[in-house]
N, CA and C atoms as an extended XYZ file, in Angstrom:
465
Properties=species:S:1:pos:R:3:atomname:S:1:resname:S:1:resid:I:1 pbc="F F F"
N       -18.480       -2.790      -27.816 N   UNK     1
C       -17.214       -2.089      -27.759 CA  UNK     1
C       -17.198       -1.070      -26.615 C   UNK     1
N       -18.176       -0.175      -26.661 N   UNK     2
C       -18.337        0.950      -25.798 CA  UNK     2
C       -18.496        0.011      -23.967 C   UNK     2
N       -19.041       -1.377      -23.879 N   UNK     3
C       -18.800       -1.599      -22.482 CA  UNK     3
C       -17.658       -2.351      -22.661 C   UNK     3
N       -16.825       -2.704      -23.144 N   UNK     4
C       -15.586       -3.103      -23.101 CA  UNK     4
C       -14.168       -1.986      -22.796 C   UNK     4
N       -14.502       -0.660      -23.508 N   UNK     5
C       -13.980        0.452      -22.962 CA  UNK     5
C       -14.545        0.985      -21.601 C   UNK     5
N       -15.169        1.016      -21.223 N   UNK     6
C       -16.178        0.811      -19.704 CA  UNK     6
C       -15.426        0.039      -19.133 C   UNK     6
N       -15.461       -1.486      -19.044 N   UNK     7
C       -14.669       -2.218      -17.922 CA  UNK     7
C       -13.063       -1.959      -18.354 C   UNK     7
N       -12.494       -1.819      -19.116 N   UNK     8
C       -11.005       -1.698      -18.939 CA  UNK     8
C       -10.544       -0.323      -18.488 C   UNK     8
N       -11.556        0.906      -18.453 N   UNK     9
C       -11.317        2.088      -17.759 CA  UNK     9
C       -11.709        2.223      -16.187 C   UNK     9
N       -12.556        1.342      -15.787 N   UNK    10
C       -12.935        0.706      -14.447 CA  UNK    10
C       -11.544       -0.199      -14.105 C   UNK    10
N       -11.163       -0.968      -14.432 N   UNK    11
C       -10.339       -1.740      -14.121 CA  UNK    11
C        -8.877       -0.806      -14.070 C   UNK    11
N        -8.255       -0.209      -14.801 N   UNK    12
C        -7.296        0.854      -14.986 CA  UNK    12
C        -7.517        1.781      -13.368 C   UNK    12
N        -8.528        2.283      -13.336 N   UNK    13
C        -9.132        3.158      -12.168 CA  UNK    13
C        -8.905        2.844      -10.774 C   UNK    13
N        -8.970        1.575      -10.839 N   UNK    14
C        -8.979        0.592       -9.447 CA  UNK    14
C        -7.265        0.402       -9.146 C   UNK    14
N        -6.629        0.125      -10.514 N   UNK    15
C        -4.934       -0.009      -10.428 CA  UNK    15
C        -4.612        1.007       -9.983 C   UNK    15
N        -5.043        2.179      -10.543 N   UNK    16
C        -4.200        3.343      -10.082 CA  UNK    16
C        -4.985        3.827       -8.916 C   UNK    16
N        -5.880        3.740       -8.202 N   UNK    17
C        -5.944        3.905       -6.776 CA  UNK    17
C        -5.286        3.082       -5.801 C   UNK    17
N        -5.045        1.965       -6.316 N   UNK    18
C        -4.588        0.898       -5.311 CA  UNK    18
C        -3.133        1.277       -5.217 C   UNK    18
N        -2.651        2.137       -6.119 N   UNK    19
C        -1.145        2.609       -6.329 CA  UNK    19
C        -0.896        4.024       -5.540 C   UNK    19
N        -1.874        4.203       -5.298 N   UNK    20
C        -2.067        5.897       -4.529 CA  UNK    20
C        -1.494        5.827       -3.190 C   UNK    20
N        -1.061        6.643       -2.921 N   UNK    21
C        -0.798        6.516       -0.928 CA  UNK    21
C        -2.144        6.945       -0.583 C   UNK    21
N        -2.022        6.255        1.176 N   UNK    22
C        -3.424        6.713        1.684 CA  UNK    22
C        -4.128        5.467        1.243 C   UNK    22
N        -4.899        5.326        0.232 N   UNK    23
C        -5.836        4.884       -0.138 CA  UNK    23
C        -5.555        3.295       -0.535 C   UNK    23
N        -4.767        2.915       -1.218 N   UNK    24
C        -4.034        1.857       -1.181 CA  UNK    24
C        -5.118        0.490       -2.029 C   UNK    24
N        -5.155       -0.485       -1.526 N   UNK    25
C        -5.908       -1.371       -1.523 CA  UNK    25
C        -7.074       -1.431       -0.380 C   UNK    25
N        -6.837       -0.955        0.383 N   UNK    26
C        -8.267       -0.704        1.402 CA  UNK    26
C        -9.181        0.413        0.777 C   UNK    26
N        -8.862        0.808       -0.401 N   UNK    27
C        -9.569        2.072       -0.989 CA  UNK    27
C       -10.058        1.202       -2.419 C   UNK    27
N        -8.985        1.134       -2.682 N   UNK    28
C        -9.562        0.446       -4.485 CA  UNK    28
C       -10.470       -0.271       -4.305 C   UNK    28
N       -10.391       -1.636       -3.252 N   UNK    29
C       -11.451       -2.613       -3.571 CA  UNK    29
C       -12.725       -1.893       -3.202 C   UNK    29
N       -12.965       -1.359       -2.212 N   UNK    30
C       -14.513       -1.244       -2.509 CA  UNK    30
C       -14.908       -0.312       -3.901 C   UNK    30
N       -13.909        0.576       -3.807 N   UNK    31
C       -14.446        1.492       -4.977 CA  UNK    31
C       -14.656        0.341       -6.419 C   UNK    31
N       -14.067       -0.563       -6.674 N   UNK    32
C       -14.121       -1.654       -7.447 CA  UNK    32
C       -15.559       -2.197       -7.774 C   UNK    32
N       -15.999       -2.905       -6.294 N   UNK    33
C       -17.200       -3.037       -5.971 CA  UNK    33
C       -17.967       -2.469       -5.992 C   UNK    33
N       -18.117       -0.715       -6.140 N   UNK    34
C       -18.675        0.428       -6.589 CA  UNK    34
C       -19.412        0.402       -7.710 C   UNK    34
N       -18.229        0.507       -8.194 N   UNK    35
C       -18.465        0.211      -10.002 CA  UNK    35
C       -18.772       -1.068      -10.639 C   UNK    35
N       -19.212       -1.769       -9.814 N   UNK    36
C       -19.462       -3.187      -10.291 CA  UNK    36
C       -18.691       -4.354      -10.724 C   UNK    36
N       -17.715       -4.029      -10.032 N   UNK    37
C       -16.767       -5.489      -10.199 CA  UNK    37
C       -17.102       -6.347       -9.309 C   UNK    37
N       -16.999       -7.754       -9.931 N   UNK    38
C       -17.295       -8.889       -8.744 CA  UNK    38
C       -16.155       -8.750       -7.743 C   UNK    38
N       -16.282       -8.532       -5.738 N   UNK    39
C       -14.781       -8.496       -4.961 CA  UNK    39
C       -13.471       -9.192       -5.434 C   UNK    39
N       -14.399      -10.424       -5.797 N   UNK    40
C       -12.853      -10.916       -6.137 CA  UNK    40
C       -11.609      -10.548       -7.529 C   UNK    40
N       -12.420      -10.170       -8.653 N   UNK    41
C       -11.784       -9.024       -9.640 CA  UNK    41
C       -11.068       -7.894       -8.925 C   UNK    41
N       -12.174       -7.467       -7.888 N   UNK    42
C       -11.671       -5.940       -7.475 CA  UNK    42
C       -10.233       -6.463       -6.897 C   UNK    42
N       -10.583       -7.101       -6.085 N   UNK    43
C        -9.372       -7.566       -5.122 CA  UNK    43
C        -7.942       -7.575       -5.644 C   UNK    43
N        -8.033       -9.012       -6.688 N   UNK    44
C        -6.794       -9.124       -7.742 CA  UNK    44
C        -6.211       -7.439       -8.073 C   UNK    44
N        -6.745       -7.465       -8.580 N   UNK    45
C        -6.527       -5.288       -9.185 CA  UNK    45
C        -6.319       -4.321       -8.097 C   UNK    45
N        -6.942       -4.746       -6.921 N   UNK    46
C        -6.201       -3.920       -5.921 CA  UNK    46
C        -4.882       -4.070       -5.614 C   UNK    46
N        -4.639       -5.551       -4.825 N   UNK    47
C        -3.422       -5.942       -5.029 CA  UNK    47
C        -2.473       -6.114       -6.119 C   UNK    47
N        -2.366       -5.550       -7.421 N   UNK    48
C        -1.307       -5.533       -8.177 CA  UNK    48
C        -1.355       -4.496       -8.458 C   UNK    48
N        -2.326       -3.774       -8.401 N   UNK    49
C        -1.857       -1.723       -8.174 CA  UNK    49
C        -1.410       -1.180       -7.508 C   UNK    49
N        -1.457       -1.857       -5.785 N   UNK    50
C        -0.537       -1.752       -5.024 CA  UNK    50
C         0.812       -2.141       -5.002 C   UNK    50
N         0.702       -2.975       -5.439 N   UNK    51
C         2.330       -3.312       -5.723 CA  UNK    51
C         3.573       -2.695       -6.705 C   UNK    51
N         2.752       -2.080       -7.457 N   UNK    52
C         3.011       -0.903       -8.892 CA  UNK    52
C         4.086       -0.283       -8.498 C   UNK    52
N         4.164        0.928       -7.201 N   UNK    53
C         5.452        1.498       -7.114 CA  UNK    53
C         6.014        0.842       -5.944 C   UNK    53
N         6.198       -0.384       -5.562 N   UNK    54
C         6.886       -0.842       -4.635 CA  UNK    54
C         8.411       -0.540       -4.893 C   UNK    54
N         8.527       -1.645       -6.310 N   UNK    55
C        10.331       -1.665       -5.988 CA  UNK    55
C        10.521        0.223       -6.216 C   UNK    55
N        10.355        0.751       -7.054 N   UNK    56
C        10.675        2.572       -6.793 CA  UNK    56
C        10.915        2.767       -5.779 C   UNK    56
N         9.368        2.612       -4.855 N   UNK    57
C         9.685        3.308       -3.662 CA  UNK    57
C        11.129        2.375       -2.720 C   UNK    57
N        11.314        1.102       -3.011 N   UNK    58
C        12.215        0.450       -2.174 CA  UNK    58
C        13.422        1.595       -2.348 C   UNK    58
N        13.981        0.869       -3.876 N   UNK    59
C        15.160        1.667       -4.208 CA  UNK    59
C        15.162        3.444       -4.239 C   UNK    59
N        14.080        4.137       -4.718 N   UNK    60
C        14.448        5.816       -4.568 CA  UNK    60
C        14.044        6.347       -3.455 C   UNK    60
N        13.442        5.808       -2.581 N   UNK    61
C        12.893        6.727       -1.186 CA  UNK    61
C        13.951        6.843       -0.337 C   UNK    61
N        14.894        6.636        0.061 N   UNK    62
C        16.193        7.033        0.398 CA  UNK    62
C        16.770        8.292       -0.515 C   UNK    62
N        17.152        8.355       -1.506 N   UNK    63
C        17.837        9.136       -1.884 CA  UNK    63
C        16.780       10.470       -1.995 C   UNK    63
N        15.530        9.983       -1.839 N   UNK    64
C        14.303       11.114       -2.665 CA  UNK    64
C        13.966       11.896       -0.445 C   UNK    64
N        14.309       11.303        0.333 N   UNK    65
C        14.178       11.296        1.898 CA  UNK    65
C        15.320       12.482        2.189 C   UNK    65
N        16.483       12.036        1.548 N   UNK    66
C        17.677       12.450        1.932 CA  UNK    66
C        17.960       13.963        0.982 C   UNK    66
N        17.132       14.362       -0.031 N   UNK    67
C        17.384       15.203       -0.804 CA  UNK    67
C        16.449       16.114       -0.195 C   UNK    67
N        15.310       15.827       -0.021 N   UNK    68
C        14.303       17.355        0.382 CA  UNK    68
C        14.475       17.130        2.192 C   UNK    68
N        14.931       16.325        2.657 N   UNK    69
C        15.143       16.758        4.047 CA  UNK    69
C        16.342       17.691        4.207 C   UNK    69
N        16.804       17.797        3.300 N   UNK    70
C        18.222       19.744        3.134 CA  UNK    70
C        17.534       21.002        3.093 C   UNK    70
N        15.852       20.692        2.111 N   UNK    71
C        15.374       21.679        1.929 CA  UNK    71
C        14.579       22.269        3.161 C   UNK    71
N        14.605       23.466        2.976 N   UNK    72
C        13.949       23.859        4.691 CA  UNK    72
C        12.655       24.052        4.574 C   UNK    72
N        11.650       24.176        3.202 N   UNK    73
C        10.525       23.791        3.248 CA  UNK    73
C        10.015       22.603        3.167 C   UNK    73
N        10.542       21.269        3.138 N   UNK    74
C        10.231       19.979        3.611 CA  UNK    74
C        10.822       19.329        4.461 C   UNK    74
N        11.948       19.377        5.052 N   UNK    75
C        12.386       19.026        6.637 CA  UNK    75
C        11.241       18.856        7.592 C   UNK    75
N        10.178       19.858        8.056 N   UNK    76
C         9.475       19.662        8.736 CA  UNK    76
C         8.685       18.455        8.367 C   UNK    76
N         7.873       18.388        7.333 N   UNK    77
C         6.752       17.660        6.584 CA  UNK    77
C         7.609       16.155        6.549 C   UNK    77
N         8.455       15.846        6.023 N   UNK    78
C         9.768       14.574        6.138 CA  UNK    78
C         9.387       14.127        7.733 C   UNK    78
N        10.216       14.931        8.570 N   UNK    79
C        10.397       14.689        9.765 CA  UNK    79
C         9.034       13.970       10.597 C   UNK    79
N         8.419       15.142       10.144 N   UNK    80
C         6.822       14.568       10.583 CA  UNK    80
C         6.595       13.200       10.392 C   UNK    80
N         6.825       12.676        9.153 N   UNK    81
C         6.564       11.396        8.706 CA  UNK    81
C         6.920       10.619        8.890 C   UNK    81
N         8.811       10.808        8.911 N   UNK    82
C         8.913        9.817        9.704 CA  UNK    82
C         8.967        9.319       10.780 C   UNK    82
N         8.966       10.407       12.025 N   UNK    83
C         8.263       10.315       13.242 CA  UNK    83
C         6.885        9.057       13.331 C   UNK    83
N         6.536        9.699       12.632 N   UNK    84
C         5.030        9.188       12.447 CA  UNK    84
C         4.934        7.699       12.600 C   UNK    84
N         6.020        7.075       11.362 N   UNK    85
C         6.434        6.058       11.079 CA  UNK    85
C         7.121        5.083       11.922 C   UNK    85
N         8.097        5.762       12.185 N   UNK    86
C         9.130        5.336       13.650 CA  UNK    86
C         7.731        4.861       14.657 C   UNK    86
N         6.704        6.113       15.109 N   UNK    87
C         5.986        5.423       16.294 CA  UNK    87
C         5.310        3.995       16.079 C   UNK    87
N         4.507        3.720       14.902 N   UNK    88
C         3.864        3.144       14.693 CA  UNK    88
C         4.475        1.803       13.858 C   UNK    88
N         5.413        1.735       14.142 N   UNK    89
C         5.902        1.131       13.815 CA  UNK    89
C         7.219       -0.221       14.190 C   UNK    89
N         6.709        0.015       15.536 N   UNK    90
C         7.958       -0.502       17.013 CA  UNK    90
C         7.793       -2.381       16.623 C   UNK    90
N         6.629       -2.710       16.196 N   UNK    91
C         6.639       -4.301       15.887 CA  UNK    91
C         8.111       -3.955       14.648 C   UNK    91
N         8.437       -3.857       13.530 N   UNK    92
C         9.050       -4.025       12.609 CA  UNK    92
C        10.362       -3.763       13.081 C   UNK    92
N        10.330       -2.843       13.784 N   UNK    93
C        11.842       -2.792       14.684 CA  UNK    93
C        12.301       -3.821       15.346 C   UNK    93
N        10.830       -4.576       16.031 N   UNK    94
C        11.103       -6.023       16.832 CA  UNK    94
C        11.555       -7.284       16.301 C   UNK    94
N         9.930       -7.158       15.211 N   UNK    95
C        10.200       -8.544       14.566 CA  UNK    95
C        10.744       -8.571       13.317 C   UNK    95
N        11.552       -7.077       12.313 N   UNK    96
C        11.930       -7.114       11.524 CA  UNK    96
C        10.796       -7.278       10.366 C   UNK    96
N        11.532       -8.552        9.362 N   UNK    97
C        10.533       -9.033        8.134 CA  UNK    97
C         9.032       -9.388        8.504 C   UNK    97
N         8.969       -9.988        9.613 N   UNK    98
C         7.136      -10.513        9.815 CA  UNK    98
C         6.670       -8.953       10.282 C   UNK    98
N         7.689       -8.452       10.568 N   UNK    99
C         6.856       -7.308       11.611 CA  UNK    99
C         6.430       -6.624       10.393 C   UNK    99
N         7.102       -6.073        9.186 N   UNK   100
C         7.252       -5.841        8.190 CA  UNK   100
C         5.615       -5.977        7.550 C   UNK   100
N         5.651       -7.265        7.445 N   UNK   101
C         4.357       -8.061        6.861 CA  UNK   101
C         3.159       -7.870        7.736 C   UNK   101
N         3.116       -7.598        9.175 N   UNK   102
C         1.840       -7.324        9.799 CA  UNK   102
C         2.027       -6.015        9.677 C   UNK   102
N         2.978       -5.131        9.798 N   UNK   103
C         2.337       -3.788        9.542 CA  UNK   103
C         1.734       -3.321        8.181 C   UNK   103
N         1.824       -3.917        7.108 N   UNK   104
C         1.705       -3.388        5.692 CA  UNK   104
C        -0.186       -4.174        5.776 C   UNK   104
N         0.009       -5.665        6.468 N   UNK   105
C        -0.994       -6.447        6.142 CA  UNK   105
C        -2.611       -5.847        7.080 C   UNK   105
N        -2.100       -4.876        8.168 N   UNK   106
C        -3.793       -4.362        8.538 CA  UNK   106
C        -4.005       -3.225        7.742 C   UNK   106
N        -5.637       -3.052        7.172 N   UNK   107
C        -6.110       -2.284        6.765 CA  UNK   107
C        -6.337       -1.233        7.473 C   UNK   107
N        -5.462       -0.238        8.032 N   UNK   108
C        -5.852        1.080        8.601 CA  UNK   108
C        -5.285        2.053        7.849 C   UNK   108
N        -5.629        3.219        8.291 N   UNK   109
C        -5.192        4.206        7.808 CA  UNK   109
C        -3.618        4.728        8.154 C   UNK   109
N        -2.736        4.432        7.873 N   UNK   110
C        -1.016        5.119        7.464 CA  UNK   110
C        -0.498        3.915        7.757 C   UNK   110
N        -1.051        2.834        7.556 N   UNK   111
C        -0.718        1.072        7.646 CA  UNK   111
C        -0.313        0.510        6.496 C   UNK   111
N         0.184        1.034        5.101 N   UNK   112
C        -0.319        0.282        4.085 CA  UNK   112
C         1.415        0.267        3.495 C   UNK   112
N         1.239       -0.097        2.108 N   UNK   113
C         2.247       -0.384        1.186 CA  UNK   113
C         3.362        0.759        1.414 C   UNK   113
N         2.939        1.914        1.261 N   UNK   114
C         3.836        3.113        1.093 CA  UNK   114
C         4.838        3.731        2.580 C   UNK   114
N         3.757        3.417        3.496 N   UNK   115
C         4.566        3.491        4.976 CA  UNK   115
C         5.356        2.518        4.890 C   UNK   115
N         4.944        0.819        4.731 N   UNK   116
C         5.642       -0.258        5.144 CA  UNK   116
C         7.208       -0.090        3.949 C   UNK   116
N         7.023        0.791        3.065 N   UNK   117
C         8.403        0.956        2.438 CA  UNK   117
C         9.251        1.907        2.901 C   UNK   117
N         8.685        2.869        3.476 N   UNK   118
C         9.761        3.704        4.241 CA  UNK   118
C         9.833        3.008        5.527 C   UNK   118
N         9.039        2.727        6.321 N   UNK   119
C         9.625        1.520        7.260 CA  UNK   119
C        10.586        0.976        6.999 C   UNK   119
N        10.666        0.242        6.074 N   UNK   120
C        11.451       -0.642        5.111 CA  UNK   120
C        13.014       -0.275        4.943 C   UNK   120
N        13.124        0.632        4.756 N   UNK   121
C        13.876        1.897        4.337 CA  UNK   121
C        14.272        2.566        5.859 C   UNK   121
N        14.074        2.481        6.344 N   UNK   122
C        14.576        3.245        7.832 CA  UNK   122
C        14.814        1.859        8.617 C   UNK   122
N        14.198        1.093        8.695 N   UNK   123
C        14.972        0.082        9.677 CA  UNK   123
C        15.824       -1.173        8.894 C   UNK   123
N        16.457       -0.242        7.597 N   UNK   124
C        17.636       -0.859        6.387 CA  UNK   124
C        17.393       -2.483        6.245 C   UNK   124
N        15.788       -2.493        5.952 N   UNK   125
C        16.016       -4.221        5.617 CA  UNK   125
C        16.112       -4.037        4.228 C   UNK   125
N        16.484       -5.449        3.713 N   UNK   126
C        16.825       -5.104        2.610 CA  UNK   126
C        16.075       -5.527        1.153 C   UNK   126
N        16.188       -5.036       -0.228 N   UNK   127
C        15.193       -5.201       -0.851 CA  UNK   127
C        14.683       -6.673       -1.010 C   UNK   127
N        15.764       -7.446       -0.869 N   UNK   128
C        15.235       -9.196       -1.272 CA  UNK   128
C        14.436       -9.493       -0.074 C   UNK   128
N        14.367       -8.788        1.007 N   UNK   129
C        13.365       -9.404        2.012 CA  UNK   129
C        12.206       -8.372        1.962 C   UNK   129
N        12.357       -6.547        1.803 N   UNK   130
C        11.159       -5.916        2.260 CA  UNK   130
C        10.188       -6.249        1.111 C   UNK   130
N        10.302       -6.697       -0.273 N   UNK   131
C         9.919       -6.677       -1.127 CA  UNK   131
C         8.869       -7.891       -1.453 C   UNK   131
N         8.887       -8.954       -0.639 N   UNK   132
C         7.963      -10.145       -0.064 CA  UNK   132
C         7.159       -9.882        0.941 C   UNK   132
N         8.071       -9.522        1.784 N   UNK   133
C         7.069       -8.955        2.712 CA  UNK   133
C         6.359       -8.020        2.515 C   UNK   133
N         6.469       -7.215        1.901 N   UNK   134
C         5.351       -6.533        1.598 CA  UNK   134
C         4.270       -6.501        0.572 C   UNK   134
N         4.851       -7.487       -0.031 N   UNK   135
C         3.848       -8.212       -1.168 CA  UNK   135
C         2.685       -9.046       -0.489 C   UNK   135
N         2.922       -9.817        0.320 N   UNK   136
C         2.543      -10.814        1.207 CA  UNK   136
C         1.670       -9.467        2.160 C   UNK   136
N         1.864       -8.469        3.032 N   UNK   137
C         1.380       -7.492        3.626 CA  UNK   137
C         0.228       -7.571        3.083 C   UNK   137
N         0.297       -7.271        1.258 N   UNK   138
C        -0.753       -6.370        0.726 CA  UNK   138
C        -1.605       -7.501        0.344 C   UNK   138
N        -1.452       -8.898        0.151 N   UNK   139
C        -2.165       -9.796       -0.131 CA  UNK   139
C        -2.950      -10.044        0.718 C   UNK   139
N        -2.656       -9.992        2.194 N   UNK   140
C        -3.276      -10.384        3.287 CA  UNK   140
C        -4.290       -9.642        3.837 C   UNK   140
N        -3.898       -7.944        3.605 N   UNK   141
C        -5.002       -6.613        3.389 CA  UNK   141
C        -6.306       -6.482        2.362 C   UNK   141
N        -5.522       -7.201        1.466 N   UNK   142
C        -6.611       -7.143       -0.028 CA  UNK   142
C        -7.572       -8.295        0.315 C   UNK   142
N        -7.041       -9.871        1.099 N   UNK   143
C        -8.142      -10.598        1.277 CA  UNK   143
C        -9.151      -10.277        2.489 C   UNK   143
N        -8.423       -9.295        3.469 N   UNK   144
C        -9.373       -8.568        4.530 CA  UNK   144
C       -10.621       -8.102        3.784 C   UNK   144
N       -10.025       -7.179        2.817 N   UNK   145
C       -10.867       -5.587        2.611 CA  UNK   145
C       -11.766       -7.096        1.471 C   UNK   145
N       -11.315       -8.215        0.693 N   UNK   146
C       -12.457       -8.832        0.087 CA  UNK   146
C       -13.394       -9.541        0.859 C   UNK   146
N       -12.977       -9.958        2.377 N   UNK   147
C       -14.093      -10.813        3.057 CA  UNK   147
C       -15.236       -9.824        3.015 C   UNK   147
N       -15.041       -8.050        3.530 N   UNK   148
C       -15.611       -7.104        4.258 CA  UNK   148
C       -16.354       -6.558        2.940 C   UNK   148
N       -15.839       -6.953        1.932 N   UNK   149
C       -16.679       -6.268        0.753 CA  UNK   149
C       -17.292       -7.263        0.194 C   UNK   149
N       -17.102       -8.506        0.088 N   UNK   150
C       -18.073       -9.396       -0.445 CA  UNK   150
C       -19.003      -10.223        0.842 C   UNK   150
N       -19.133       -9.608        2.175 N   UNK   151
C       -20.356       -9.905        3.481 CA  UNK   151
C       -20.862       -8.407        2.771 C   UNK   151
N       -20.322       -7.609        2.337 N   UNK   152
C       -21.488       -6.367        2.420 CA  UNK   152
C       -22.173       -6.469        0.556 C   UNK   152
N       -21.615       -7.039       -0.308 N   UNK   153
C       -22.395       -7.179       -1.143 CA  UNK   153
C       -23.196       -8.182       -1.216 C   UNK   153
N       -22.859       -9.512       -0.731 N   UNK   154
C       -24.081      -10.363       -0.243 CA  UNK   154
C       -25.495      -10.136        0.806 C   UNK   154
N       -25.205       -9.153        1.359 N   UNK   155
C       -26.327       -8.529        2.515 CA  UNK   155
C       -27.370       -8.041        1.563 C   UNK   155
């Protein structure tokens, strides 16, 4: 009983990092692999923890963008971001939906699920398309971060 509460609090752990900004699925899976999940467990669980606040963020990050950018202690911090976003982000402006899908799909750092939805959200694609594509993004990230974690647990 007691390792059965063990792996479903491991497994829980991995969802809700993979749901985190920042950290995403390039974070969960190894930490997965940490704790002793086989990559490919971790993986699955990365990618559907990531996906956790997608549609939210599709549908409320507009209205949640548009409400504290009035406030004058987050205007700056907003702005910043989406600056941030806007730069790094000139493929999705180009190629739209694929661009969409390669920016969400490399594992770097401000590359992941949560940018590619305000992306999403600023260059007004819309939910029936950002919402594949970025599913597809995070699938393609999660099988990265499993090649790179299951060559380093086979070593």
């Amino acid at each position: 009983m007691e390792r059965m509460l063990e792996l479903i609090t491991h497994e829980l752990m991995v969802l809700l990092i993979a749901a985190m900004p920042l950290i995403e699925v390039r974070g969960a899976i190894p930490i997965g692999v940490s704790l002793g999940m086989h990559p490919a467990h971790a993986t699955v669980l990365g990618i559907v923890g990531s996906l956790i606040p997608v549609p939210l963020l599709l549908l409320f990050i507009k209205p949640f963008i548009f409400y504290f950018r009035n406030m004058r202690i987050f205007s700056k911090v907003i702005d910043r971001a989406v600056k941030k976003i806007l730069k790094k982000s000139k493929n999705i402006e180009k190629y739209s939906v694929v661009g969409l899908v390669l920016f969400v799909a490399v594992p770097l750092p401000t590359t992941g699920i949560w940018s590619g939805c305000l992306a999403a959200i600023l260059f007004n694609i819309p939910f029936k398309q950002a919402f594949p594509a970025i599913a597809l993004g995070a699938v393609i990230a999660g099988s990265i971060m499993f090649v790179l974690s299951y060559v380093i647990v086979t070593i």
